[in-house]
N, C-alpha and C positions, 0 to 999 in steps of 0.2 A: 505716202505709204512706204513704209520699211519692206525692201525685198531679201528673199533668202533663195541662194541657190544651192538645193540638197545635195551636189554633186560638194560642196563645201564645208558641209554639215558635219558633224559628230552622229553617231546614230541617235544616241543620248539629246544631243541638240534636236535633232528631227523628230525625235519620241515626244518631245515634251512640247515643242511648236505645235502639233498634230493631234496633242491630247489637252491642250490649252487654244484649240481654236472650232474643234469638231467635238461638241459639244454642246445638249449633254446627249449623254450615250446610254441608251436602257442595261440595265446591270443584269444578268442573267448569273445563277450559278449552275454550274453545268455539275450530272451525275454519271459517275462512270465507277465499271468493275473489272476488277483482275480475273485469271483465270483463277486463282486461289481465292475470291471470293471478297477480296478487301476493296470495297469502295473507296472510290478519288472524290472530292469536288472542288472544282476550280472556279472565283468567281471571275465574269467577266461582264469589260466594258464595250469589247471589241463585239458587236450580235445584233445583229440584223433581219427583216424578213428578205427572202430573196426572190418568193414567189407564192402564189398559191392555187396555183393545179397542175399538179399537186403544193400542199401546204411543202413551202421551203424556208429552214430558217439556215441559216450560217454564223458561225462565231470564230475567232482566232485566236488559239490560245499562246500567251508568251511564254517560249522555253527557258527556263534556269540558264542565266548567262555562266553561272560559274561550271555546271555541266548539261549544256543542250540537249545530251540525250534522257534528262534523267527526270522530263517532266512525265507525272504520272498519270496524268489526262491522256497524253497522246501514246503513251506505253500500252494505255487499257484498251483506247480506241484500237489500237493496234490489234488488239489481242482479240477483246469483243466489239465491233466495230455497233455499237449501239451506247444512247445517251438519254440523258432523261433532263432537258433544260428547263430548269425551274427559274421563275419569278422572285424578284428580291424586293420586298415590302419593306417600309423603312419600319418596322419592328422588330426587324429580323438582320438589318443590315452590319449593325457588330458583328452577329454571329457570319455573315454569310463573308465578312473580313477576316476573321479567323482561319474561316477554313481555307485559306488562302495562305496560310501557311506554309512553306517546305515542311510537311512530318515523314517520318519514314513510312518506306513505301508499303511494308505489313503493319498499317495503322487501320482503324478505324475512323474515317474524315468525320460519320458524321457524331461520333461519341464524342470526339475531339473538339467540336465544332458545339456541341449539347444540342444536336441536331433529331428530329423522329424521323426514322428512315420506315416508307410503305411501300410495300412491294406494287411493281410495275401488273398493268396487263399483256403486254406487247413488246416489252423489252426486259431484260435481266436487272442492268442495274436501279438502284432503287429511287422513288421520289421522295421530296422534304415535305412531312406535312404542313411543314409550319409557313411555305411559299402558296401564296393562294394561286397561280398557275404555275401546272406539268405540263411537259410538251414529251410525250416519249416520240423518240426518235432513232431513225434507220442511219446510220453514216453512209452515207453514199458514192463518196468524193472525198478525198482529201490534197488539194492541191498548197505544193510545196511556192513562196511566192517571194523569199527573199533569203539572207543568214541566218542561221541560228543567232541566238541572243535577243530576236525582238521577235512582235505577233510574225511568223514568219511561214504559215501556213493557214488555208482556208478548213475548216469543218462542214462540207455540205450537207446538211441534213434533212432527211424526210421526214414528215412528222407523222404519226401512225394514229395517234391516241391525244386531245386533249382534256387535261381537267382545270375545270374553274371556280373556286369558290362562290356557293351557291348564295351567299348574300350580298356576293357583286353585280349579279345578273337581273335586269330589271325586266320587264313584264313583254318587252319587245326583243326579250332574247340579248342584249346590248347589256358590254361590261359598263358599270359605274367608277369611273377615274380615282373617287375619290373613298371608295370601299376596297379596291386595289389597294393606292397607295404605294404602288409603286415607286424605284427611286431613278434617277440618273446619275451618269459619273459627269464630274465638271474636269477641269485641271487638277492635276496633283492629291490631293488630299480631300478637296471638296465636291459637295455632294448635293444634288436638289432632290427636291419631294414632288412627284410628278401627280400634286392634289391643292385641295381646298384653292387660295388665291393664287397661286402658280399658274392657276388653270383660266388657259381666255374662249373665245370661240372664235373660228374664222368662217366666213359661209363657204361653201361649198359651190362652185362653180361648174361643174360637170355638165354637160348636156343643155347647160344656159348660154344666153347671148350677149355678150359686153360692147359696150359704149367703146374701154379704153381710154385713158389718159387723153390721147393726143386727141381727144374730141371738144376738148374745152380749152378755151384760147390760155394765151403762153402767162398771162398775169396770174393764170388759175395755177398752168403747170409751176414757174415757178414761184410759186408766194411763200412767205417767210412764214406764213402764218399756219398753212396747210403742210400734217405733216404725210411724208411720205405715204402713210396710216391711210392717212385723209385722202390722197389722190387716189389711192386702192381700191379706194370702197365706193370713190365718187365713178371710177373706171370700170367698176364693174356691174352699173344701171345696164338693166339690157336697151333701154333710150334713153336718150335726154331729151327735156321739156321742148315740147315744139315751139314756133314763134309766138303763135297767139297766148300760150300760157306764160312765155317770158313775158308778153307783153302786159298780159295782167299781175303778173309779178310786180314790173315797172308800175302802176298805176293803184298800187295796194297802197293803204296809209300807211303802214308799217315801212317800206321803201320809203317814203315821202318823208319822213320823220329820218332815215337815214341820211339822205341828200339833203336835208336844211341842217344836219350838223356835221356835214362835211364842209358846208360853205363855198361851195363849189372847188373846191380841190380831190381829182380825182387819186393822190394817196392816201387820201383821211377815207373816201370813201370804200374805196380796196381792202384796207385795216379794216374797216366796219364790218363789210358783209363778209370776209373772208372769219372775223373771228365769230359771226353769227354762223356762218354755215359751219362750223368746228363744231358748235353745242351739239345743231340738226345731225350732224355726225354721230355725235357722241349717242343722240338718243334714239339711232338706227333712221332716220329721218332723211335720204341718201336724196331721193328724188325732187324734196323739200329742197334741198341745200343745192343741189345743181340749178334749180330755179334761180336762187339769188343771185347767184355769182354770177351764170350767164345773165341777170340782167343788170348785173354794178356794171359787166363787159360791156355790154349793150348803149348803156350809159353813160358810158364814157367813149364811147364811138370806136371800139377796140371791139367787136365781137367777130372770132378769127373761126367759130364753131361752125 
């Protein structure tokens, strides 16, 4: 591995390390107003949740290197310390790159932008129709966290008010990923669509009881065959197959047929069952597949479980 010491860095060097590795990053475009009435929006990579009781979101916005004070996000917040962070759909995401703009400060962002600005319930400035979630929000915090010139301040904000598009929301109250359509920011210029095959499932493990890795002997942990994927999912049985059902494993024709075309080599065998238990993997089959393996281990006088 390549190391980098920041204290060596260019900030420019560190920006671009940290936005080519912490990725991707949900796009928010944040809504903001002058005392005179002219809306800001700024989009951003840097946005996060921070909490929620109360609902907390945070985002950081980057000031104008060529003049730090002159960004107009943080001029408004200044002024009216209230935000409206909307959601960036990748239908919407050229425009929401526009307004990302430097215009001048008595602009209109979201004319600018061909943007539909709808008035707030709970805060002044305005949200985007065209982002299927508002977050109005309370600024609460604003914590200063490095120099001007880069994201160099926190936005803490409370959220007061949320709106969702109502043909995201499926019948158990739960947004649909792919009626969002939401984006992320990657490195540089590019950009993922956080829907259709993008999209995987991982189970959730809360309040369940895991096996863990180190429960199945070391030929399981490291096999060439098993990927990292594979050892995850095999780690997180809440048991493994007791003896007697290894032992019926062992005594299954299916095994039997595996060990007459290993030919009594316990590497041909290893390969065998390690790329059977990959399929059992593949078709959620976790419990099935830890069977095998502990009994190819078994069977080759290796069982360390």
């Amino acid at each position: 591995m390549i190391t980098y010491n920041p204290a060596t860095l260019t900030p420019i060097q560190m920006l671009r390390l940290l936005q080519g590795t912490v990725m991707p990053r949900p796009v928010a475009l944040v809504s903001t107003l002058n005392r005179q009435g002219y809306p800001a929006l700024f989009p951003c990579s840097y946005y996060t949740i921070a909490g929620s009781d109360p609902g907390t979101l945070v985002f950081s916005p980057v000031r104008n290197r060529k003049d730090p004070s002159a960004k107009d996000t943080i001029l408004n917040i200044k002024e009216i310390p209230e935000v409206v962070i909307n959601a960036v759909s990748y239908r919407m995401v050229e425009q929401a790159n526009l307004a990302g703009h430097e215009f001048a400060r008595a602009t209109d962002a979201f004319l600018k932008a061909g943007f539909t600005a709808l008035p707030s319930e709970k805060v002044r400035p305005f949200r985007i129709q065209e982002s299927p979630v508002h977050f109005e929000c309370a600024v609460k915090q604003v914590v200063e966290t490095g120099k001007p010139g880069a994201a160099d301040m926190l936005i803490i904000c409370e959220v007061l008010l949320i709106h969702i598009d109502d043909s995201a929301i499926d019948s158990q109250g739960c947004t649909n990923p792919d009626k969002l359509d939401v984006v992320g920011r990657m490195g540089g210029d590019v950009y993922v669509k956080a829907s259709g095959k993008a999209l995987f499932r991982v189970r959730e493990l809360h309040g369940k009881s895991c096996a863990g890795v180190d429960a199945f002997p070391e030929e399981v942990r490291m096999s060439s065959i098993l990927t990292g994927n594979d050892l995850g999912r095999l780690g997180s049985c809440d048991h493994l197959p007791s003896a007697p059902e290894v032992l019926k494993v062992m005594k299954s024709e299916m095994f039997n047929r595996w060990v007459i075309r290993s030919q009594g080599s316990r590497e041909t065998l290893i390969s065998i069952v390690h790329s059977a238990a990959r399929e059992l993997i593949a078709r959620n089959e976790i419990f099935e597949a830890a069977g095998i393996l502990l009994a190819s281990s078994r069977w080759a006088g290796k069982d360390q479980a």
